[in-house]
GUDO-822247 format. One record per residue: residue in three letters; x, z, y of N, C-alpha, C in turn. Coordinates in pm, 1 decimal. Each point is the difference from the previous one (the first is absolute). Layout:
N
(site ALA,(X,Z,Y),(X,Z,Y),(X,Z,Y))
...
END
This chain:
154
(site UNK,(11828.8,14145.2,9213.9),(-92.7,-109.8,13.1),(-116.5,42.6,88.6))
(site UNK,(-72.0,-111.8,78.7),(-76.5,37.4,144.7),(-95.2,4.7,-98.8))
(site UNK,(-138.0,64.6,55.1),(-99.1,-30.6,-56.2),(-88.0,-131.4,30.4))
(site UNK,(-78.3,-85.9,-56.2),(-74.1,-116.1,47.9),(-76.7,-1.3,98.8))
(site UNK,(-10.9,-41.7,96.6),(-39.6,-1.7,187.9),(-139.8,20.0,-70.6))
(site UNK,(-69.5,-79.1,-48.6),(-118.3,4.3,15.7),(-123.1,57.9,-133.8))
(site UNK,(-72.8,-11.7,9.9),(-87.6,66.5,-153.7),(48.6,-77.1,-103.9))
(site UNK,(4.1,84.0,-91.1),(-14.4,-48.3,-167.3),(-42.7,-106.4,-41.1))
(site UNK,(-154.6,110.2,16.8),(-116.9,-94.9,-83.1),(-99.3,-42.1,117.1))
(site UNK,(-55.3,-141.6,3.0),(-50.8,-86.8,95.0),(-119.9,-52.8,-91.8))
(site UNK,(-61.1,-34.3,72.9),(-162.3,-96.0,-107.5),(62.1,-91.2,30.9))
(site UNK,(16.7,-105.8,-106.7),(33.6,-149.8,9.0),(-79.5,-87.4,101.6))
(site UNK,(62.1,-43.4,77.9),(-83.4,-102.2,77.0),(-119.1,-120.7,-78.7))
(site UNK,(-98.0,3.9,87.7),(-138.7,-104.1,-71.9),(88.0,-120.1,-82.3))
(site UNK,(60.2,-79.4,65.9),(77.4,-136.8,-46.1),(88.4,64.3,-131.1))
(site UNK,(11.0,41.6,3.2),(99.4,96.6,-147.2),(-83.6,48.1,-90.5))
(site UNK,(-130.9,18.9,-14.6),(-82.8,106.7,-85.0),(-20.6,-162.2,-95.1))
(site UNK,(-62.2,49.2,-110.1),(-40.1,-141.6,-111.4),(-135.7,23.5,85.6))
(site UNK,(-29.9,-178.3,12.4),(-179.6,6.5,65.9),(-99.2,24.2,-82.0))
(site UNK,(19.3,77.1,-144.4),(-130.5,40.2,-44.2),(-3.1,146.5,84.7))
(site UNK,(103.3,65.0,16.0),(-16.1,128.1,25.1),(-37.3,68.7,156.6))
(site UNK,(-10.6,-143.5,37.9),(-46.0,31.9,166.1),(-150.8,7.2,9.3))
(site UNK,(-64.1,61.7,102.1),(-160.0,-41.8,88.0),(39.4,-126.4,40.7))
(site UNK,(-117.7,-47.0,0.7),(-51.3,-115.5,44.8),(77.0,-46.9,154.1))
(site UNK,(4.2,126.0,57.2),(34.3,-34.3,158.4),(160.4,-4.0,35.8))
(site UNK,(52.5,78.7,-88.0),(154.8,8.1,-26.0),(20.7,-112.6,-43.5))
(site UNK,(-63.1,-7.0,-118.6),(36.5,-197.6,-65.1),(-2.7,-124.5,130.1))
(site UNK,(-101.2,10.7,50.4),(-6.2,-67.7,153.0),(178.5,32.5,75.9))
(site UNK,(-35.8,73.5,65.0),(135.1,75.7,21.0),(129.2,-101.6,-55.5))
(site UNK,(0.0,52.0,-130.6),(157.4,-93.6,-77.6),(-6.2,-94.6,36.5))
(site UNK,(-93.1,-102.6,-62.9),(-23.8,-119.6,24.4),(11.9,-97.7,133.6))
(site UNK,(-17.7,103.5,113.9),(42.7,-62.8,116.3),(168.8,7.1,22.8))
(site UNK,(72.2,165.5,-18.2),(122.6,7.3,-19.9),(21.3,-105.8,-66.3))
(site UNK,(-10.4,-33.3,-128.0),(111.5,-103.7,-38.9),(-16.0,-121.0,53.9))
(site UNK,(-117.1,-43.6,9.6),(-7.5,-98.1,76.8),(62.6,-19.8,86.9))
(site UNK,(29.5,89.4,77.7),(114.0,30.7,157.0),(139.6,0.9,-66.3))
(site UNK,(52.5,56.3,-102.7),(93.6,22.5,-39.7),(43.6,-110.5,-88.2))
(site UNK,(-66.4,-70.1,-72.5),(32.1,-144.9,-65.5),(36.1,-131.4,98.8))
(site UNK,(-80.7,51.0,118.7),(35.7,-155.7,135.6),(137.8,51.5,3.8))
(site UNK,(17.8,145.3,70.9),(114.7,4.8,77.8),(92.0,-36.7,-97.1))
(site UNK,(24.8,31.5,-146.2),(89.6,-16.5,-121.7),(57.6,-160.4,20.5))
(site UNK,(-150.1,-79.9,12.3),(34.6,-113.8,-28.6),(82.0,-94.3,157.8))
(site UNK,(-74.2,106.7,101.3),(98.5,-59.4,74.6),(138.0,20.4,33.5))
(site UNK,(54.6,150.5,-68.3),(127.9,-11.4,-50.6),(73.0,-60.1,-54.7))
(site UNK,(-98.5,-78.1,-132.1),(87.7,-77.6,-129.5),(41.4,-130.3,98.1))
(site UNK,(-121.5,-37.4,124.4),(-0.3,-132.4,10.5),(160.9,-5.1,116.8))
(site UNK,(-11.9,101.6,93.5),(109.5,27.8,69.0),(98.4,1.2,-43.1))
(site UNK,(46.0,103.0,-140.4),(106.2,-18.8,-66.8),(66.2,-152.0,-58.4))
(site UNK,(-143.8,-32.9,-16.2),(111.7,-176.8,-96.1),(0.8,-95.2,129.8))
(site UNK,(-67.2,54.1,89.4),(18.0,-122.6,123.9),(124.7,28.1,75.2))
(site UNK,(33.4,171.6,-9.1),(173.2,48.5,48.8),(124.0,-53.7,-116.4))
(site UNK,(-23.2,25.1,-134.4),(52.6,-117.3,-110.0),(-4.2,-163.6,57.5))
(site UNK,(-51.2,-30.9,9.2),(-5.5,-151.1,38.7),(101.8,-32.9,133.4))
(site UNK,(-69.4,65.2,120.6),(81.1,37.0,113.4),(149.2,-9.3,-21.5))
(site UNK,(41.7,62.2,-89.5),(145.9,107.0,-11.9),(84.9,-165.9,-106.7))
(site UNK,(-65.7,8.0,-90.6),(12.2,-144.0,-95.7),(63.4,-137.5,126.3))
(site UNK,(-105.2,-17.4,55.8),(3.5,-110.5,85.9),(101.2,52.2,129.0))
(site UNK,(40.0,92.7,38.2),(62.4,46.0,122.6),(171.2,-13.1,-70.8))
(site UNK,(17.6,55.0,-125.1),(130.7,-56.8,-94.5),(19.6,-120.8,-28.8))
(site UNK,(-83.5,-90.0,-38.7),(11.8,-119.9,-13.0),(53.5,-72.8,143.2))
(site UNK,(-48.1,32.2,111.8),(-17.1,-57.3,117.5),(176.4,14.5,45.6))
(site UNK,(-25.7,125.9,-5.2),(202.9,63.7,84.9),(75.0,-56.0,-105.9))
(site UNK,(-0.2,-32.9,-159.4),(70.8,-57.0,-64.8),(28.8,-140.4,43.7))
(site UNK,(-86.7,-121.5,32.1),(-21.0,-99.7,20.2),(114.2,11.4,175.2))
(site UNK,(-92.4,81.2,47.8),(57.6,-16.4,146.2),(163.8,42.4,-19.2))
(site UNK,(51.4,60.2,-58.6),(144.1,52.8,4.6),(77.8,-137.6,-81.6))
(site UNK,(-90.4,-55.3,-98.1),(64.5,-145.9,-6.9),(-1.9,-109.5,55.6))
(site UNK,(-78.0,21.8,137.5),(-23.2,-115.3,24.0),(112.7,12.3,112.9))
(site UNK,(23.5,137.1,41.8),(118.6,50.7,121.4),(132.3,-95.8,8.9))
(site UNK,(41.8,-52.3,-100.6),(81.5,-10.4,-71.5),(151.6,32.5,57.4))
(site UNK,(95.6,-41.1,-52.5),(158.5,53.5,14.4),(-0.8,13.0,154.2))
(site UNK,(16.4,-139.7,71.5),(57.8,-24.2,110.5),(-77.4,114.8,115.2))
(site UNK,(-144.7,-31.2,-8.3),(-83.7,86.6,103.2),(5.1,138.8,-21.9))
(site UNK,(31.7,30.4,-129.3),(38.9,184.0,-31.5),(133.8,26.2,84.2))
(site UNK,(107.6,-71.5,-37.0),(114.1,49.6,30.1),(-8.0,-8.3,179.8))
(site UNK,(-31.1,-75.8,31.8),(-37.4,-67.8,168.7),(-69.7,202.1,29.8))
(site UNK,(-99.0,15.9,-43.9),(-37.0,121.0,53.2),(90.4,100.6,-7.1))
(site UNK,(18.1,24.5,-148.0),(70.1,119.7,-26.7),(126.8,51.7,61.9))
(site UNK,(92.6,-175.4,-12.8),(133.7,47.6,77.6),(-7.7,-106.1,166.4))
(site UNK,(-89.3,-27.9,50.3),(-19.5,-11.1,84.8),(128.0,-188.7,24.3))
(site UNK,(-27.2,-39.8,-99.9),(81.9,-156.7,37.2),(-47.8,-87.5,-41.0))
(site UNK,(32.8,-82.5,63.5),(-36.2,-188.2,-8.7),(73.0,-71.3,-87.5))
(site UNK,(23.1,-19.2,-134.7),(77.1,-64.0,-86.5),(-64.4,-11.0,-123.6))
(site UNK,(56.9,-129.8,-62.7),(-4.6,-64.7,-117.0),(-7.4,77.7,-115.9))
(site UNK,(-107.0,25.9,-100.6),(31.3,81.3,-114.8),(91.5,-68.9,-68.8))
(site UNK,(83.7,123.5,-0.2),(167.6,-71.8,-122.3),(-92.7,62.4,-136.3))
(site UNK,(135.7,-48.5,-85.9),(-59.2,93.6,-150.3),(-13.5,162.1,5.7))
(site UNK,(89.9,28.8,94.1),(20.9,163.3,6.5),(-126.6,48.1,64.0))
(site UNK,(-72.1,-69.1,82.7),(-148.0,46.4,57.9),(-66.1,-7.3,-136.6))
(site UNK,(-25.1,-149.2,-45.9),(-132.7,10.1,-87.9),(13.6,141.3,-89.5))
(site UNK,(165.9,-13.1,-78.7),(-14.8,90.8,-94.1),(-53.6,184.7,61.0))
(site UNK,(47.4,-38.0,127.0),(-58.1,157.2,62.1),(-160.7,31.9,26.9))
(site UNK,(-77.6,-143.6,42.2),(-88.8,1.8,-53.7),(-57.4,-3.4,-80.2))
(site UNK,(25.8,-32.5,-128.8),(-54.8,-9.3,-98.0),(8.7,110.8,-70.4))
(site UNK,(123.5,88.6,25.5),(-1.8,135.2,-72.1),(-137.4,130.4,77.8))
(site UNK,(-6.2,-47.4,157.6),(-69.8,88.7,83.2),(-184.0,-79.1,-84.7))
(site UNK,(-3.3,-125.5,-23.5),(-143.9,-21.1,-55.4),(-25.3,58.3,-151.8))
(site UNK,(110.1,31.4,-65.5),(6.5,31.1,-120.9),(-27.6,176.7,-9.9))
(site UNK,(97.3,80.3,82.9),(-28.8,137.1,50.0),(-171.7,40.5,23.5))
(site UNK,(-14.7,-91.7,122.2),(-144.3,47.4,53.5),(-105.7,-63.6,-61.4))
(site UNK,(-10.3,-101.8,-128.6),(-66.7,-12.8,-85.6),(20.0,102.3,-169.3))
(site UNK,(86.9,64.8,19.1),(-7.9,94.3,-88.4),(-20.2,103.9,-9.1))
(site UNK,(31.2,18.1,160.9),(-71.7,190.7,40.7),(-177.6,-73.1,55.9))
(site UNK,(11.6,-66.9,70.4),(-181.8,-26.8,48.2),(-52.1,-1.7,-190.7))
(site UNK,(60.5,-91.0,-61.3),(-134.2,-5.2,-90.3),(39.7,116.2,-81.7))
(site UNK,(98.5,102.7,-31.8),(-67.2,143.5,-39.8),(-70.3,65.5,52.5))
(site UNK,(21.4,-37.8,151.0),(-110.5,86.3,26.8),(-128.6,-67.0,53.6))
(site UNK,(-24.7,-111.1,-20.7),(-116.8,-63.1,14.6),(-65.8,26.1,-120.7))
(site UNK,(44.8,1.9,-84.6),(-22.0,60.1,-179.8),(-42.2,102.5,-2.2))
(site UNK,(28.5,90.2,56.9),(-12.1,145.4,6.0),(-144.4,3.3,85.7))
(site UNK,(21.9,-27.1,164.2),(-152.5,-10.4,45.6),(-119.2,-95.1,-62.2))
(site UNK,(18.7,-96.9,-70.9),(-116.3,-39.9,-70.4),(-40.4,62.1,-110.1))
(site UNK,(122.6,83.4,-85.2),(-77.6,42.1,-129.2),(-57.2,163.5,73.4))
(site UNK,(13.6,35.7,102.5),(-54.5,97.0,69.9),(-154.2,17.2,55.4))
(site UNK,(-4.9,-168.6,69.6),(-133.0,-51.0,-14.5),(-87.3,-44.9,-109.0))
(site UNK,(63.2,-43.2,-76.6),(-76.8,-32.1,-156.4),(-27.1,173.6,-61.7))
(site UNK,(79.1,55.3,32.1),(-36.1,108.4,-100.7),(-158.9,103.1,80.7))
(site UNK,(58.1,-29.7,150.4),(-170.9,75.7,68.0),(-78.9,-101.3,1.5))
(site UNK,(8.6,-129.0,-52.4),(-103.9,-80.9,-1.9),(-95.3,-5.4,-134.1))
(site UNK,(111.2,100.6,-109.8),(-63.1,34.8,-127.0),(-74.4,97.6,17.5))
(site UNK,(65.1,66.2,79.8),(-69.0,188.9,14.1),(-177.6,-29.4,85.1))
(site UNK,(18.7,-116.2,67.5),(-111.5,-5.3,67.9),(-112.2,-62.7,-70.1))
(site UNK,(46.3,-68.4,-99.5),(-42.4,-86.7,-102.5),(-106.5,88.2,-82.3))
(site UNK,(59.6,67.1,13.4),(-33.3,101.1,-147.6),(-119.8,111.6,73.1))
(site UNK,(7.7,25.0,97.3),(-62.2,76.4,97.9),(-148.8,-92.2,-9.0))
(site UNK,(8.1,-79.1,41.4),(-128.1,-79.5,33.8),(-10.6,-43.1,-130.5))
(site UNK,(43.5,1.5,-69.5),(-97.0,-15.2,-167.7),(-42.9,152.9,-34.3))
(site UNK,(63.3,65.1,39.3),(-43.5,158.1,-51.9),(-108.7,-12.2,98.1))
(site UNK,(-13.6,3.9,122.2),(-138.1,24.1,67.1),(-78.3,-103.9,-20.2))
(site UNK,(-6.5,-102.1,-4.8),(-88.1,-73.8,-78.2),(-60.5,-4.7,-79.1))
(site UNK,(88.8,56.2,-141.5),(-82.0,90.1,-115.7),(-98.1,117.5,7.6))
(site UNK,(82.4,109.6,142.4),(-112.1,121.1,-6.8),(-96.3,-85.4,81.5))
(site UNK,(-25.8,-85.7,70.9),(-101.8,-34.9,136.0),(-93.6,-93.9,-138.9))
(site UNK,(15.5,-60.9,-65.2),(-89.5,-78.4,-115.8),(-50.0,145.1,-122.1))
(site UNK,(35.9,62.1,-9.4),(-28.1,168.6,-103.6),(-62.4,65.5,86.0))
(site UNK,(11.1,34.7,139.4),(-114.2,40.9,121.1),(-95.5,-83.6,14.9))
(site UNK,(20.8,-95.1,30.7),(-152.8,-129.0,-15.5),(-69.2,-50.5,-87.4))
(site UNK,(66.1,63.7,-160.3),(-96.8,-26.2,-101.8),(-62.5,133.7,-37.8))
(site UNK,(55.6,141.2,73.4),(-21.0,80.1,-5.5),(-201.1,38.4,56.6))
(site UNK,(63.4,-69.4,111.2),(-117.5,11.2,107.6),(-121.4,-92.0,-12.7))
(site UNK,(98.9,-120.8,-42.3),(-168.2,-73.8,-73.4),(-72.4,34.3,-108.0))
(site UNK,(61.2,50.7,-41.0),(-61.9,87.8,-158.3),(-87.7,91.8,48.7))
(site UNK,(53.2,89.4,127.9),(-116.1,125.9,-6.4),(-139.2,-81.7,90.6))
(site UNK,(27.1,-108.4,88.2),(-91.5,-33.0,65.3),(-80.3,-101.3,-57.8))
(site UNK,(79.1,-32.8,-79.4),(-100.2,-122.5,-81.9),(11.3,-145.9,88.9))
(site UNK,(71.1,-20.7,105.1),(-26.5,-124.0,80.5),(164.0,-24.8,21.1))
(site UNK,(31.6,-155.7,-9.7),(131.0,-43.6,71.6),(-16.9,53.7,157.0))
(site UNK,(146.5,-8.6,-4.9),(64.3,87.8,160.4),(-5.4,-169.7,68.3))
(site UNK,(3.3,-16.0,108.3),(16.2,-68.8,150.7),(144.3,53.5,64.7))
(site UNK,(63.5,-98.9,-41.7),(162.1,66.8,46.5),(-4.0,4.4,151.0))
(site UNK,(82.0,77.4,42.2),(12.7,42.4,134.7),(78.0,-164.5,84.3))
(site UNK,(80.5,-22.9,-53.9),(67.1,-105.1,80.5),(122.3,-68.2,-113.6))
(site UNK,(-29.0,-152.7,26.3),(95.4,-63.9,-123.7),(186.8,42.5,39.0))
(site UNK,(28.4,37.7,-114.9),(186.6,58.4,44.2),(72.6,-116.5,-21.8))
END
């Protein structure tokens, strides 16, 4: 077994320490980190469910459009002719809409619960920094005695 690339033991970063146990100026410090680190979070979460939505609506869309193709204009491409859907087309279509609606929506299934699940992870992120950024700001009003003037509405 390698040994670990880098040191052991590290001082916890300001944003990591509990804000009673910081100076005054370190507490400053966190407080801007998370602040920086709660936007970018949230503009992850918001990216993630807007790529969910995207992905949702982009399946719905090729589903619709592959029915709307229907028998005659599929077969016209595929085998390259001009003729009447008999029964032997539809049923060939209908087995090819049945196929590619059963592999698309496993795996349309699969990429949405992929997005739902980092849309939890991100979820959870921006409530966790939210919690330390409100425990830093009641931290800091306590030692100063005065409400804070937020930097900029998120």
């Amino acid at each position: 077994m390698t040994p670990h690339p880098g040191p052991l033991f590290v001082a916890p970063r300001p944003d990591h320490v509990p804000p009673e146990a910081l100076p005054s100026a370190e507490l400053g410090q966190s407080i801007r980190t998370l602040r920086r680190k709660l936007r970018s979070a949230r503009n992850a979460l918001f990216v993630t469910r807007l790529g969910g939505a995207l992905l949702t609506v982009a399946l719905i869309v090729t589903g619709f459009a592959l029915l709307w193709i229907g028998p005659e204009r599929f077969l016209e491409r595929l085998l390259g002719l001009r003729a009447i859907a008999t029964t032997y087309d539809v049923i060939l279509w209908w087995s090819v809409v049945i196929v590619v609606c059963v592999v698309g929506g496993a795996l349309g299934d699969q990429l949405v619960r992929s997005r739902l699940r980092l849309a939890r992870g991100w979820r959870h992120r921006v409530d966790e920094l939210r919690h330390r950024l409100e425990h830093a700001e009641a931290e800091q009003r306590r030692r100063h005695g005065e409400a804070l003037v937020p930097d900029a509405p998120d």
